[in-house]
C-alpha positions in Angstrom: 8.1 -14.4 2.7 4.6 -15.5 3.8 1.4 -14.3 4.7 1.3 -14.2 8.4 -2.7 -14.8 9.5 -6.1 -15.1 8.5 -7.5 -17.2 5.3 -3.9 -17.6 3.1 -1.9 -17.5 6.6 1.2 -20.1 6.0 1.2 -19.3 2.2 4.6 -18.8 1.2 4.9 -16.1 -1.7 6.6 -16.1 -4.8 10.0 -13.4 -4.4 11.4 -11.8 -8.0 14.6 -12.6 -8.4 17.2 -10.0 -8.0 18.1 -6.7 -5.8 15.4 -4.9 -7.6 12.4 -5.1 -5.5 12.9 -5.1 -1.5 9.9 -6.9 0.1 8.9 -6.2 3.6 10.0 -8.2 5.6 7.7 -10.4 7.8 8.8 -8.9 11.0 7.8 -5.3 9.7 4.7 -6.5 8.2 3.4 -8.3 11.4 4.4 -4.8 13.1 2.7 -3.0 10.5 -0.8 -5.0 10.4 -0.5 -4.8 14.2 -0.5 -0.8 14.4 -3.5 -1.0 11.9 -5.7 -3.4 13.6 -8.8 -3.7 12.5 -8.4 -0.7 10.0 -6.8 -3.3 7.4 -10.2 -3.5 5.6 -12.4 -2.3 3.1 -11.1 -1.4 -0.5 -7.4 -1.7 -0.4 -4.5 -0.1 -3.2 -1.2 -1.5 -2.9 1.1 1.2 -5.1 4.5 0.0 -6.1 3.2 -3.4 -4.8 6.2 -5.4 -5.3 5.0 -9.1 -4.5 1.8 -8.0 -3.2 2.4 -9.2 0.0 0.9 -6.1 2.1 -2.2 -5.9 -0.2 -2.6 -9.8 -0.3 -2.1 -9.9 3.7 -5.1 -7.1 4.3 -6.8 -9.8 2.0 -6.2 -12.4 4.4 -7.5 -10.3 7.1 -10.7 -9.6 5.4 -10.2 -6.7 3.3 -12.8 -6.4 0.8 -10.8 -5.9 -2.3 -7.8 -4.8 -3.5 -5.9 -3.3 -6.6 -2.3 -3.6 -7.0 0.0 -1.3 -9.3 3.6 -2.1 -10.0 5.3 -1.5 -13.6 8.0 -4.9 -13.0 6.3 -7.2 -11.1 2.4 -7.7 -11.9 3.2 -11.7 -13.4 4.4 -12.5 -9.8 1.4 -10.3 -8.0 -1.1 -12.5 -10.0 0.7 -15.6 -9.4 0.4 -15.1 -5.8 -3.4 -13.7 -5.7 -4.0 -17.4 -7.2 -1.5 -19.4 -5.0 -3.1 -17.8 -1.8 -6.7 -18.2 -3.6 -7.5 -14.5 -3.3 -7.3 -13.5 -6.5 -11.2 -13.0 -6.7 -10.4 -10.2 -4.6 -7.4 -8.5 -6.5 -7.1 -6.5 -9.6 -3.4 -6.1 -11.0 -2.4 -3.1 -13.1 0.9 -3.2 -14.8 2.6 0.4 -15.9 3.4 3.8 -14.9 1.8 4.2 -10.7 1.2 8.2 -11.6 -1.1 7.6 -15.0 -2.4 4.3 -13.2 -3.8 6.7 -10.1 -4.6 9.2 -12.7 -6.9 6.9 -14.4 -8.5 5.2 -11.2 -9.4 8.5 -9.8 -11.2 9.2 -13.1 -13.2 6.2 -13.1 -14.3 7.1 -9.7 -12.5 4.2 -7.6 -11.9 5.3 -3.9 -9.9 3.5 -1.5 -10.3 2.8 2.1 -6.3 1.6 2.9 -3.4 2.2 1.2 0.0 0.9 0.9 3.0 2.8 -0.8 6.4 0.7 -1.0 8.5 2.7 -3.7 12.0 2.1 -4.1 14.0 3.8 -1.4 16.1 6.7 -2.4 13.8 8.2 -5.8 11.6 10.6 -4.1 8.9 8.1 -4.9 7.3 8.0 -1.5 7.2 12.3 -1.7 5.7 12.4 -4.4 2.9 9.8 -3.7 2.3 11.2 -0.8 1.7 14.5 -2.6 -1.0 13.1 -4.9 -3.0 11.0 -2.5 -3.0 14.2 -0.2 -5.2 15.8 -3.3 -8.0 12.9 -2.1 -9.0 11.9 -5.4 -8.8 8.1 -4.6 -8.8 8.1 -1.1 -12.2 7.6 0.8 -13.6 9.3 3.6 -11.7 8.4 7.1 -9.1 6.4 4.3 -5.6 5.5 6.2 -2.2 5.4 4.1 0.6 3.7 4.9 4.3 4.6 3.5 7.6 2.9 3.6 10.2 4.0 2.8 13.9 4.3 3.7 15.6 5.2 7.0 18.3 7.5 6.0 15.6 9.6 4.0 14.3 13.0 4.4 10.7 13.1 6.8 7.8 12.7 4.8 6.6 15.8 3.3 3.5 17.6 5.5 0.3 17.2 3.7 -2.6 19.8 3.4 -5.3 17.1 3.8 -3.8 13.9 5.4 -2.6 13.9 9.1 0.8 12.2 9.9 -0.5 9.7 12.9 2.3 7.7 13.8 5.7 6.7 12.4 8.1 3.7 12.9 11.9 3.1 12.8 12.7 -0.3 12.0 16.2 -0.7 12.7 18.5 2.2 10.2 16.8 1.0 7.0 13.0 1.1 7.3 10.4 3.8 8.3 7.2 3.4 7.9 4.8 7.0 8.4 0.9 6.2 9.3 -1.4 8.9 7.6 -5.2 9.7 8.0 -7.8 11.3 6.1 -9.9 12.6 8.4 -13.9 12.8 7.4 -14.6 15.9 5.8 -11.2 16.4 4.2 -11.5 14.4 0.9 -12.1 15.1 -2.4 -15.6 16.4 -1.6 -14.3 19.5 -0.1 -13.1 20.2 -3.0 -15.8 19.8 -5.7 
């Protein structure tokens, strides 16, 4: 596991050991930045974040910042922000995703591109889906990207963000691309 291009490209990343956390694999990630194209910028949140690997490659690219949540993994997330010397970049929050989005949509903090790798088979990727369609930390024209497992129901249709594109890798791995388009985040609703 590696970052593919831009500033860390070639940095090899640090993988937790076990079957607990399934990192994306390089193939899906190159296929993933690919799709986004230049859309991999701005203020990035990688939820369930894993290594950090998607968040630390939008880095790479020239993303302005990022914040990663994940409850089991934030030692190895910060160990690779500093091995790929991006770390001045990221912010690593350790606990419950829910409460964590709770709180950074209360302190204001709106994101441009998101990434959501739950573990397959919990609903996890429903019910993220569900709260970032509410808009409270997604910014205007925001993109969010979720993966999640191929034998798994569709993703859920959203009132707010628009289903763009989705991907079959192999039977194991679909990834759905969602926008918000301008107009439809939280401002409508205050």
């Amino acid at each position: 596991m590696r970052i593919i291009t831009g500033t860390a490209k070639g940095c090899n990343l640090k993988t937790p050991k076990g079957m607990s956390t399934r990192p994306t694999s390089d193939r899906v990630k190159e296929s993933l930045f690919s799709i986004l194209g230049g859309d991999a910028c701005g203020r990035v949140l990688d939820v369930f974040a894993g290594t950090g690997a998607l968040g630390l490659e939008a880095l790479s690219r020239g993303a302005d910042s990022c914040v990663f949540i994940d409850k089991a993994t934030a030692d190895i997330i910060s160990f690779n922000a500093e091995h790929t010397r991006l770390s001045d970049r990221c912010r690593v929050l350790k606990g419950d995703v829910f409460a964590l989005l709770h709180r950074l949509a209360g302190q204001g903090e709106r994101f441009d591109l998101v990434f959501c790798d739950p573990p397959y088979h919990q609903g996890l990727a429903h019910r993220v889906l569900e709260y970032l369609d509410k808009g409270e930390v997604l910014a205007p024209d925001a993109i969010v990207v979720v993966e999640y497992g191929g034998d798994e129901a569709d993703l859920p249709a959203t009132g707010r963000l628009r289903l763009v594109r989705e991907q079959s890798y192999g039977r194991t791995t679909r990834i759905g691309f969602f926008h918000l388009p301008p107009g439809n985040g939280r401002e409508d609703a205050e």
